[in-house]
RODREN-30613 format. One line per field, with one value per atom (N, C-alpha, C): residue number from 1; chain; y, x, z. Coordinates in Angstrom, 2 decimals, decimal comma. Each point is the difference from the previous one (the first is absolute). Example, Ala and Ser with C-alpha at 12.3 -4.5 7.8 and 13.67 -1.06 7.14 Angstrom:
BEGIN
k: 1:1:1:2:2:2 $
c: A:A:A:A:A:A $
v: -5,69:1,19:1,20:1,05:1,19:1,09 $
u: 13,19:-0,89:0,90:-0,35:0,82:-0,77 $
w: 7,80:0,00:0,00:-0,72:0,06:0,73 $
! end
This chain:
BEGIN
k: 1:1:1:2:2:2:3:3:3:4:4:4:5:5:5:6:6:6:7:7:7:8:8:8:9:9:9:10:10:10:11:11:11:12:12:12:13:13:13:14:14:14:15:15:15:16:16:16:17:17:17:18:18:18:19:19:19:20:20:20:21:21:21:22:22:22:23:23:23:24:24:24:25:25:25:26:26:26:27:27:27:28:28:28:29:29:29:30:30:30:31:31:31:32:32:32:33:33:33:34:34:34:35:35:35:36:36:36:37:37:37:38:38:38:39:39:39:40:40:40:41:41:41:42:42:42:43:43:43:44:44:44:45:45:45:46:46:46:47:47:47:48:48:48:49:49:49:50:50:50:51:51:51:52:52:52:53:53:53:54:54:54:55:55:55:56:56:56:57:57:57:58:58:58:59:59:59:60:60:60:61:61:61:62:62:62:63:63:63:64:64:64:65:65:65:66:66:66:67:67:67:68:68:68:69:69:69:70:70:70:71:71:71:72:72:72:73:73:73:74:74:74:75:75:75:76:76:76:77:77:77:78:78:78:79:79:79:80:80:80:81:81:81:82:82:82:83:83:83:84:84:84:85:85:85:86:86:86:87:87:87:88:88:88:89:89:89:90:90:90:91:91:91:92:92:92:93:93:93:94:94:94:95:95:95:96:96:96:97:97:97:98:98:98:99:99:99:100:100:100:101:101:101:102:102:102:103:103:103:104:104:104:105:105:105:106:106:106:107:107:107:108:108:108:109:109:109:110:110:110:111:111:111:112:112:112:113:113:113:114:114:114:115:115:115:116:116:116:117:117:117:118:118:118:119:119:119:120:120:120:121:121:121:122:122:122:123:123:123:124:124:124:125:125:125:126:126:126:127:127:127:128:128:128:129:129:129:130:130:130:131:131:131:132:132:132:133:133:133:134:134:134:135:135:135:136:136:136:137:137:137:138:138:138:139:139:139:140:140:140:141:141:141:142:142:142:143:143:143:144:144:144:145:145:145:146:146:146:147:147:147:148:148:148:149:149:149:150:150:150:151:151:151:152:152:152:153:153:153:154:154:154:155:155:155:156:156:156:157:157:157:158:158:158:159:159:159:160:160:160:161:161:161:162:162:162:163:163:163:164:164:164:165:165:165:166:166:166:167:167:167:168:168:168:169:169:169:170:170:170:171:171:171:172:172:172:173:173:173:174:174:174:175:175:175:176:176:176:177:177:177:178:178:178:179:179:179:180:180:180:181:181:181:182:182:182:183:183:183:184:184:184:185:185:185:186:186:186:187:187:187 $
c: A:A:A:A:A:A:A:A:A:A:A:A:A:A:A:A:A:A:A:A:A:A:A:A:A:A:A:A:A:A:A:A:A:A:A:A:A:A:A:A:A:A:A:A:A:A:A:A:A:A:A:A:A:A:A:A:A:A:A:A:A:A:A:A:A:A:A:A:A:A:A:A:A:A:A:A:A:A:A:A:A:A:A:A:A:A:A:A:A:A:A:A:A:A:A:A:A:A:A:A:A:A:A:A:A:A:A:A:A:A:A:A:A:A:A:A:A:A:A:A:A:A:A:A:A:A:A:A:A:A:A:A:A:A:A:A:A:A:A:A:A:A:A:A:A:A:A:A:A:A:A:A:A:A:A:A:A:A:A:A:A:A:A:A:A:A:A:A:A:A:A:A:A:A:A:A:A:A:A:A:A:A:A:A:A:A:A:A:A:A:A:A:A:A:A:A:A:A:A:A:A:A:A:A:A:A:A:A:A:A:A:A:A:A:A:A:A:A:A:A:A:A:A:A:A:A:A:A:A:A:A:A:A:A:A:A:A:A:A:A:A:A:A:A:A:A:A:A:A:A:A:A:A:A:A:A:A:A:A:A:A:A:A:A:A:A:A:A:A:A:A:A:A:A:A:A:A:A:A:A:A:A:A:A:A:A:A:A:A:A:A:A:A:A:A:A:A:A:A:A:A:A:A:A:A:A:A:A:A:A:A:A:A:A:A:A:A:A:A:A:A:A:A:A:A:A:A:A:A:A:A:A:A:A:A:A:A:A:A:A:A:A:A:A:A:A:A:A:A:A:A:A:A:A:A:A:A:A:A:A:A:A:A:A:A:A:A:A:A:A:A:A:A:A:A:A:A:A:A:A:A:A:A:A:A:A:A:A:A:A:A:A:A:A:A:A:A:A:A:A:A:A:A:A:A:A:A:A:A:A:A:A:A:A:A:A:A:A:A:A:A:A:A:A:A:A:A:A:A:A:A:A:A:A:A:A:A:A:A:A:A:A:A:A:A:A:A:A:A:A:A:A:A:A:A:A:A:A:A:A:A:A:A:A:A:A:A:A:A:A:A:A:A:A:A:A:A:A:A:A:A:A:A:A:A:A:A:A:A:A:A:A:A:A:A:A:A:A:A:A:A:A:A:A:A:A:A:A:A:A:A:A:A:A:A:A:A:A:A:A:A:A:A:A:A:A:A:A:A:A:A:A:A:A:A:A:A:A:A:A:A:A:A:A:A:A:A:A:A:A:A:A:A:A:A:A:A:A:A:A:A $
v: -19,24:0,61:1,52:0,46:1,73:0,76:0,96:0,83:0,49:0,07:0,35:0,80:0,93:1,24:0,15:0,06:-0,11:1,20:1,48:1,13:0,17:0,53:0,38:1,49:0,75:1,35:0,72:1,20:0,85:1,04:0,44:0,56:1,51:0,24:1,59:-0,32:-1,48:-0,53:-0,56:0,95:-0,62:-1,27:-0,74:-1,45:0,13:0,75:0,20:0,83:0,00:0,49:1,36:0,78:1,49:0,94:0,29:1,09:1,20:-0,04:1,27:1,01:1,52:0,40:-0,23:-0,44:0,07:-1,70:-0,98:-1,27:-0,52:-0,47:-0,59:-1,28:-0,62:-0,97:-1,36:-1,13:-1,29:0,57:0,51:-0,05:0,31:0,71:0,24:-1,17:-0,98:-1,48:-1,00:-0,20:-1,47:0,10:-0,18:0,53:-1,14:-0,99:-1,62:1,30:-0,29:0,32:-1,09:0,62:-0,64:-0,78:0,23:-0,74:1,14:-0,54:1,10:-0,46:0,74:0,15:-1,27:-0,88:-1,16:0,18:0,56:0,72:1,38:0,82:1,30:0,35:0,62:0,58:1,72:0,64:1,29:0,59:0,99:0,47:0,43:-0,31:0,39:-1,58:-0,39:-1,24:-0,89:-0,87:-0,78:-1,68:-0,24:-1,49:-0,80:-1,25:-0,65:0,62:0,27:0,58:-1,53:-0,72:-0,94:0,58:0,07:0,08:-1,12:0,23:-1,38:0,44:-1,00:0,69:-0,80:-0,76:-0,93:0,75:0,39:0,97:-1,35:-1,23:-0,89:-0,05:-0,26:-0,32:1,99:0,12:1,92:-0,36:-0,18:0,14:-1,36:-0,90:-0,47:0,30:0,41:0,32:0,78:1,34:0,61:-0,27:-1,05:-0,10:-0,90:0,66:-0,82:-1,41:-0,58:-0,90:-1,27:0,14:-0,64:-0,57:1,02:-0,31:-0,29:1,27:-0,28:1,10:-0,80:0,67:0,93:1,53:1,04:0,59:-0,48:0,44:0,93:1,39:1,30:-0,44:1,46:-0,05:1,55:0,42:1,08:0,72:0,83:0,65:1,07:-0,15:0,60:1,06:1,21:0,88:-1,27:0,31:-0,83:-1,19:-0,52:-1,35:-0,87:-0,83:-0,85:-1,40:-0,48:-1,28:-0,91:-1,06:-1,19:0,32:0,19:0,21:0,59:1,65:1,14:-0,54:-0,82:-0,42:-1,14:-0,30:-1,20:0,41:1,31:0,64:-0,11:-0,24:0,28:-1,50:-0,91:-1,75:-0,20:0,31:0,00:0,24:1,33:0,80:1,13:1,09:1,35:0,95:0,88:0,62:1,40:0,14:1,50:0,62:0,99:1,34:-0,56:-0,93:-0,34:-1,20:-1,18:-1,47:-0,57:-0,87:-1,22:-0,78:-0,14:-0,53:-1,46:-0,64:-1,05:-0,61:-1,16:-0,32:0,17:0,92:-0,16:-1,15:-0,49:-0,17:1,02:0,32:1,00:-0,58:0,56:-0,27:0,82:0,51:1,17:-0,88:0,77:-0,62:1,36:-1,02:0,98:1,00:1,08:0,85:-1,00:-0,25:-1,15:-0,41:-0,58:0,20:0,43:1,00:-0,01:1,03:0,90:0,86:1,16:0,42:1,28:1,57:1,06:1,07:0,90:0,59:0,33:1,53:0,86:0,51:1,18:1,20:0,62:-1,46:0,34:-0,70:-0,22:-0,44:0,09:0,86:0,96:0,65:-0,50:0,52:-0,69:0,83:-0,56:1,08:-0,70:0,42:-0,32:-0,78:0,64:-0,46:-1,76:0,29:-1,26:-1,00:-1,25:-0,91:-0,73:-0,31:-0,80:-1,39:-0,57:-2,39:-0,10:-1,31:-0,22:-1,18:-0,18:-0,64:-0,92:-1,34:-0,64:-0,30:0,28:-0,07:-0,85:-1,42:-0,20:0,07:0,48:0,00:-0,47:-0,78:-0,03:1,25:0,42:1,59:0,82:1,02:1,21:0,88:0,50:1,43:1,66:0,72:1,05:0,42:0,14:0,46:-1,09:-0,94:-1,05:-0,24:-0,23:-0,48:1,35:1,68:1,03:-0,34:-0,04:0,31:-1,14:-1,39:-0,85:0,73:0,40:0,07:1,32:1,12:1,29:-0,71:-0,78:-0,16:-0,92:-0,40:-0,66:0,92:1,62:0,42:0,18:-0,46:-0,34:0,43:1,58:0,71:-0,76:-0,15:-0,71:1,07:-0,30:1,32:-0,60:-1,35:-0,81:-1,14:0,05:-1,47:-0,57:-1,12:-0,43:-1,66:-0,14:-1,39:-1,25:-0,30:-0,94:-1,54:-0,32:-1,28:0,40:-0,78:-0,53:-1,60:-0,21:-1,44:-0,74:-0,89:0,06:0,28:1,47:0,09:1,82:0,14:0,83:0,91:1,21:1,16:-0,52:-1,48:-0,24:-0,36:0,34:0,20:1,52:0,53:1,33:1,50:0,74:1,01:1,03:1,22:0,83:0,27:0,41:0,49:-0,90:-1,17:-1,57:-0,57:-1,16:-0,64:-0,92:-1,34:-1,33:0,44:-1,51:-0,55:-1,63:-0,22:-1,90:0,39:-1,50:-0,64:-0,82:0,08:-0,68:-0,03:-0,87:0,18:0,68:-0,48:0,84:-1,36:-1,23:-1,22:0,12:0,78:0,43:0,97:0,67:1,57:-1,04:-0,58:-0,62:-0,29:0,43:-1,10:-1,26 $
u: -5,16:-0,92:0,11:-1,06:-0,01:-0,25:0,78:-0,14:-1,46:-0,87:-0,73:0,21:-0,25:-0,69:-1,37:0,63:-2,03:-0,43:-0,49:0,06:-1,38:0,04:-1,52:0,52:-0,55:-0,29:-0,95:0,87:-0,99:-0,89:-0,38:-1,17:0,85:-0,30:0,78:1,67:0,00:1,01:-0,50:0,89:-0,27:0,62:-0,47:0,19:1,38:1,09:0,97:1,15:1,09:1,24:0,06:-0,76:0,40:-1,01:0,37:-1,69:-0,08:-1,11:-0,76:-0,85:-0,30:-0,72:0,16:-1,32:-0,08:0,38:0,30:-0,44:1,66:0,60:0,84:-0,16:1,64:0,15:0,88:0,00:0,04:1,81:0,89:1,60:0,18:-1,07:-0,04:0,22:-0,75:-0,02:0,66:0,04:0,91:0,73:1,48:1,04:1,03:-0,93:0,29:-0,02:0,85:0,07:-0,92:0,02:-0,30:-1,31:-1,03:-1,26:-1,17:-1,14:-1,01:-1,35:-0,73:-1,22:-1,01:-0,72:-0,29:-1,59:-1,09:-1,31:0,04:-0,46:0,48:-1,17:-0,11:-0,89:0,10:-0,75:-0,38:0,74:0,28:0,70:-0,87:-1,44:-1,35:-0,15:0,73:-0,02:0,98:-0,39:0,97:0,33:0,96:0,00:1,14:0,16:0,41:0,38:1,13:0,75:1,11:0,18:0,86:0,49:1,35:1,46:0,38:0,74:0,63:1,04:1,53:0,89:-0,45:-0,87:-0,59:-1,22:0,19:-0,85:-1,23:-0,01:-0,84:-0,46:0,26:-0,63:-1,26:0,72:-0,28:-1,54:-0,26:-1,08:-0,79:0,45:-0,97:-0,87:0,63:-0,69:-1,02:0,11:-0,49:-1,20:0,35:-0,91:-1,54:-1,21:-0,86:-0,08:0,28:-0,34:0,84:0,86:0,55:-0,78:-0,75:-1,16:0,59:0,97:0,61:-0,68:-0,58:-1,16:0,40:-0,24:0,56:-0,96:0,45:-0,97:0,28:-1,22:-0,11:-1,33:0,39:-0,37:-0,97:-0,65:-0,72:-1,06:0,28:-0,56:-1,17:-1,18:-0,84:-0,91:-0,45:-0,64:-1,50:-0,78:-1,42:0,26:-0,98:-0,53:-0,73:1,17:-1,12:-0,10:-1,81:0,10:0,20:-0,11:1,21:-1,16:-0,85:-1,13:0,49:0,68:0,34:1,21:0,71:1,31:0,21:-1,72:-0,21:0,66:-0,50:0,24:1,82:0,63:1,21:0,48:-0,61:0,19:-0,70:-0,41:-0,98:0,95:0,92:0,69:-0,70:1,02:-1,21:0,57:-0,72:0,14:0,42:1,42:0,22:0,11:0,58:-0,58:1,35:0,66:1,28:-0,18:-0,18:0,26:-1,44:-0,12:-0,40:0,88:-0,24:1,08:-0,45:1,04:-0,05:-0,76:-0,91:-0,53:0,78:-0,02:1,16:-0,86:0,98:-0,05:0,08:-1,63:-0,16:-0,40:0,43:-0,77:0,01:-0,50:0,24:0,61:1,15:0,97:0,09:0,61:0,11:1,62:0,47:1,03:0,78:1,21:1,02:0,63:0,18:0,94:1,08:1,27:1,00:0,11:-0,86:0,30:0,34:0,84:0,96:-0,74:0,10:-0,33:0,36:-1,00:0,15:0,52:1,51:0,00:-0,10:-0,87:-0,58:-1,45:-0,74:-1,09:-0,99:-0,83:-1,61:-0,97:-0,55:-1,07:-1,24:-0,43:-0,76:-1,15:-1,67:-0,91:-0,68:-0,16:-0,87:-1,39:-0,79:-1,01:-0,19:0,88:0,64:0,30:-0,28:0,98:0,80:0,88:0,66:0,24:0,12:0,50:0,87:1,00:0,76:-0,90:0,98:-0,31:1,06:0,37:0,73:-0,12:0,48:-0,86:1,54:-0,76:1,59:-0,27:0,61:0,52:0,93:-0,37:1,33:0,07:-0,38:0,17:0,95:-0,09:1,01:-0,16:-1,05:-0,05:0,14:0,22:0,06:-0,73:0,15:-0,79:-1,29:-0,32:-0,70:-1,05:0,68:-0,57:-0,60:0,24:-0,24:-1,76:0,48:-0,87:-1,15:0,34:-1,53:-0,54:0,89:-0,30:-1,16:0,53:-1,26:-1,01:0,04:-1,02:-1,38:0,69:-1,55:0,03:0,56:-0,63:0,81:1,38:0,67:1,75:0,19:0,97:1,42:0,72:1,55:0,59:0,06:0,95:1,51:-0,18:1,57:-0,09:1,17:-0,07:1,42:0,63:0,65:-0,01:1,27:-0,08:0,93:-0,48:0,07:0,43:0,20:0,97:-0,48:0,98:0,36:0,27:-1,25:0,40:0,11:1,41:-0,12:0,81:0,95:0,46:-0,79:0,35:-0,69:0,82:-0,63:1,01:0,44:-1,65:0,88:1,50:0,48:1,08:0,86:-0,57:0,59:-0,34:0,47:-0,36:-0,12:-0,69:0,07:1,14:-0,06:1,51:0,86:-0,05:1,18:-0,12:1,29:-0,54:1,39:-0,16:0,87:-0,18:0,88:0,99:-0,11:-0,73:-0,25:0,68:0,13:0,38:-1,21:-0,67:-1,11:-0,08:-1,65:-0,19:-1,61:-0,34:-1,58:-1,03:0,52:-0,51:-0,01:1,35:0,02:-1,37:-0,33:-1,07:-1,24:-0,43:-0,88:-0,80:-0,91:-0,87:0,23 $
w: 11,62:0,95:-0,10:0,42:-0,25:1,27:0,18:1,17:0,27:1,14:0,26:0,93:-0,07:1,37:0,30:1,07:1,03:0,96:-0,59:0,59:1,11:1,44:-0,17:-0,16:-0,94:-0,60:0,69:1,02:0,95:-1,25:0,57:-0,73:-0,36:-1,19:-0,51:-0,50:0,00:-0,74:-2,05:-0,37:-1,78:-0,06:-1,25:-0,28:-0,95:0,57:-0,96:0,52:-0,26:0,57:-0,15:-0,39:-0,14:0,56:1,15:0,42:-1,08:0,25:-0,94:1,16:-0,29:1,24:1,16:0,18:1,58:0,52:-1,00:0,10:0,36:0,92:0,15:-1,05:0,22:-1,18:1,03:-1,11:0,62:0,56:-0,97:0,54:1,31:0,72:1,77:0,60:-0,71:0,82:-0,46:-1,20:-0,90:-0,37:0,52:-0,62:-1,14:-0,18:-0,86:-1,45:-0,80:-1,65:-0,79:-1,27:-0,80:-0,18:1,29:-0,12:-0,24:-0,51:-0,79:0,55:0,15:0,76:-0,84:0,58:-0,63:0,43:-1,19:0,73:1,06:-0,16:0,13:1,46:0,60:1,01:0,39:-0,29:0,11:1,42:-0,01:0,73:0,98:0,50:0,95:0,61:-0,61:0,28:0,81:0,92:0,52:-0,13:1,03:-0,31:-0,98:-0,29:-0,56:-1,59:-0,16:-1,19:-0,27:-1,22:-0,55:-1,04:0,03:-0,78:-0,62:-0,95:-0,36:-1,17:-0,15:-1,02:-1,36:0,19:-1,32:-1,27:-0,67:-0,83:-0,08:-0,57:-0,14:0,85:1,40:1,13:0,56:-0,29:0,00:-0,72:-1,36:-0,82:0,24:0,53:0,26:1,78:0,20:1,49:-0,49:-0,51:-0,11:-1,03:-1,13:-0,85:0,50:0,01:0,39:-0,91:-1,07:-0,39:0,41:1,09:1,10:0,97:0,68:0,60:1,61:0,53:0,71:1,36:0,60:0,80:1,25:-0,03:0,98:1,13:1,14:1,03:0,22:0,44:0,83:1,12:0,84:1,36:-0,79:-0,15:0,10:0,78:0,95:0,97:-0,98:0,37:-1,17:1,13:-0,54:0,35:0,08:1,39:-0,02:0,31:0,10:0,97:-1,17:-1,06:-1,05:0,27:-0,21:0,23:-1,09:0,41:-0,61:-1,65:-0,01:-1,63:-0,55:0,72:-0,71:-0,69:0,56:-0,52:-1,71:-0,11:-0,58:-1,77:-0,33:-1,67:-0,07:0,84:-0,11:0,25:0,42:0,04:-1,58:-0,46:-1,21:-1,34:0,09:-0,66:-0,48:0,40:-0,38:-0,85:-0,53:-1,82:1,39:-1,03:0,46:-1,00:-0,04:-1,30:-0,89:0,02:-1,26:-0,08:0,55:0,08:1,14:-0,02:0,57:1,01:1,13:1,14:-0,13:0,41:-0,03:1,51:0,47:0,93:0,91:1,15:1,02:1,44:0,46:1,68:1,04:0,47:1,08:1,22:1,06:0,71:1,42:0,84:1,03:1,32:0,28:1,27:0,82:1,18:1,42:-0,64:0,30:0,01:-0,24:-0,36:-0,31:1,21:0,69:1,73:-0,79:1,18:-0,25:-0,73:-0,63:-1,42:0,66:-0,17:-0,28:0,26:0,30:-0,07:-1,25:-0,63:-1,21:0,39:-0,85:0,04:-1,30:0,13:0,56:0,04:1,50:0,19:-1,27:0,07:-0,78:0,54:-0,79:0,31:0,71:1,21:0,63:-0,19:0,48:-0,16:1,55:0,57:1,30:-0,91:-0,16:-0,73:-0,75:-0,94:-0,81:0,58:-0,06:0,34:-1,03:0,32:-0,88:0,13:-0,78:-0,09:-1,25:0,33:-0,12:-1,37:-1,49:-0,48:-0,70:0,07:-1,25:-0,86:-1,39:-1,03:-1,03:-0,35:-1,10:-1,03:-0,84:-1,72:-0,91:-0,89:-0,72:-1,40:0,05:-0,79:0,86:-0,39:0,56:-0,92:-0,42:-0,72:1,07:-1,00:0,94:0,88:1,22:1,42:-0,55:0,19:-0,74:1,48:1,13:1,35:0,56:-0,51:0,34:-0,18:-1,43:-0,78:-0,03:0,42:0,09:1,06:1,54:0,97:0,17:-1,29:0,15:-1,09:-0,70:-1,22:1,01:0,77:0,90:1,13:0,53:0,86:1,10:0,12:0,94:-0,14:-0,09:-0,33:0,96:-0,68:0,92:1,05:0,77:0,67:0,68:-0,18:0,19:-1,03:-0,34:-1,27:0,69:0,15:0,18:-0,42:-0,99:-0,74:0,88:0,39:1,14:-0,43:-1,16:-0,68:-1,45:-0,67:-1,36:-0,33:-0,23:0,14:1,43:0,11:1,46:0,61:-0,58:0,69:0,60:1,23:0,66:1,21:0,65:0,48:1,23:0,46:1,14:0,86:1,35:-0,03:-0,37:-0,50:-0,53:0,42:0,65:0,52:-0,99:0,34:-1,33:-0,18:-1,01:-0,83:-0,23:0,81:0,01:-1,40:-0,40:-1,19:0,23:-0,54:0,10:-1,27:-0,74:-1,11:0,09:-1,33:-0,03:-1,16:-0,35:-1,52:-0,03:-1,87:0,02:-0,91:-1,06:-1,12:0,28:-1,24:-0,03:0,91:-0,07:0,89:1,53:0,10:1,63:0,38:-0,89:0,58:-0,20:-0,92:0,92:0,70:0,71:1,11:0,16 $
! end
């Protein structure tokens, strides 16, 4: 069985033990050795971060041809209806790759979710909605980037499970310790 770590990753935290700049780093919070960031998440980014001391188990998480499906919560600049959302259920051409068909669909704020620190830019004007969108890809800023290509700029991303396992239970910055295989993550 292989160590798993289960982070939720506050926002302005890097996906890696060594801060750089302005970006704090994971050693603030996980003080377990020997386990390595398993799928990586941007440091603008929050949510569900998985560790693991298993290099195999490591590449396949991360590898889409696993097909190991990652939920986010994305708070999007504007008010889109369920149509606007349809090119990105479809799969949509961004300026490097082709996304794979995701699962969208527009939800209420998440209950329970956390206060982002520093906040999100607000505009009086603007409104903003909450979107879930799943993937089994993980390219770079990948969910940023469907989210402005139909119109609908991210201003919170937060990855909200891996499979099945998920942040619930976990306060920011918190993170448990399973033993598992790649059968455990799952749905």
């Amino acid at each position: 069985m292989s160590k798993i770590v289960i982070f939720n990753k506050p926002y302005g935290v890097l996906s890696q033990f060594t801060p750089e700049g302005r970006w704090r780093a994971l050693d603030e919070f996980i003080p377990v050795k020997g386990v390595y960031v398993a799928g990586r998440l941007d440091a603008d980014s929050e949510g569900l971060l998985l560790l693991t001391d298993d290099g195999k188990l490591q590449a396949k998480i991360a590898d889409p041809k696993h097909k190991l499906e990652k939920t986010y919560w994305a708070q999007v600049e504007g008010q889109p209806a369920d149509a606007d959302l349809e090119p990105l259920r479809r799969g949509i051409r961004l300026s490097d790759f082709t996304a794979l068909p995701a699962k969208v669909k527009l939800i209420d704020q998440p209950a329970g979710l956390w206060e982002r620190d520093p906040p999100i830019r607000y505009r009086q004007s603007i409104p903003t909605s909450w979107l879930e969108i799943r993937i089994a890809e993980g390219k770079n800023r990948q969910v940023r980037r469907m989210a402005a290509a139909i119109g609908y700029p991210v201003l919170r991303l937060i990855r909200a499970a891996v499979g099945g396992i998920s942040v619930a239970g976990l306060g920011l910055g918190e993170w448990r310790q399973i033993e598992g295989s790649f059968d455990d993550l799952r749905a």
